[in-house]
N, C-alpha and C positions, 0 to 999 in steps of 0.2 A: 563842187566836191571832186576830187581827183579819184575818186574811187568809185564812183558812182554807178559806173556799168559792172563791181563788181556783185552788185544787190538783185542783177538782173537772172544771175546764175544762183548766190544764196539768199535764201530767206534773210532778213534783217531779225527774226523770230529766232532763228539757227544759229546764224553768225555772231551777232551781238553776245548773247550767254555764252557762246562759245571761245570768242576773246575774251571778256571778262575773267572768266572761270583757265585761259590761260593766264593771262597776267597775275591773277590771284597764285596758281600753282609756280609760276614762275617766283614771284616775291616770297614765298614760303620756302621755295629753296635756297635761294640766294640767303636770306634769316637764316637759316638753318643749320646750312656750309660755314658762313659766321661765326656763329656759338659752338660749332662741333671744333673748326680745327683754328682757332683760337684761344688762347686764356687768357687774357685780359677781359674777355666781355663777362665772363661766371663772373670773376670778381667786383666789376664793375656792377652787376647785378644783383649780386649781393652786400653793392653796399662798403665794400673794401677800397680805398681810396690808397691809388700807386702812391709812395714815397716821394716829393718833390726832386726834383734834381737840384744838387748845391753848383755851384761853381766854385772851382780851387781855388783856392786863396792865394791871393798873387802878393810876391815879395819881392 
């Protein structure tokens, strides 16, 4: 393990829940930031399907 003397200073009891419980708040953010300053996801969420793109019509 490349971190292995880091377990000597914290508890694996301490540390472990404590990454977890970041990565958890971390992904809840990034989620969050998503759906707040975009709109395409509300509607995608509810279900509203964007308009396909056509291509012009070539003559």
């Amino acid at each position: 393990m490349i971190y292995g003397k880091m377990w000597c200073v914290v508890k694996p009891s301490v540390g472990i829940p404590i990454f977890l419980s970041a990565v958890a708040i971390g992904s809840f953010c990034v989620h969050l930031a998503i759906t707040t300053n975009t709109t395409w996801v509300k509607d995608f969420l509810n279900g509203k399907a964007k308009p396909a793109a056509t291509a012009p019509a070539k003559s």
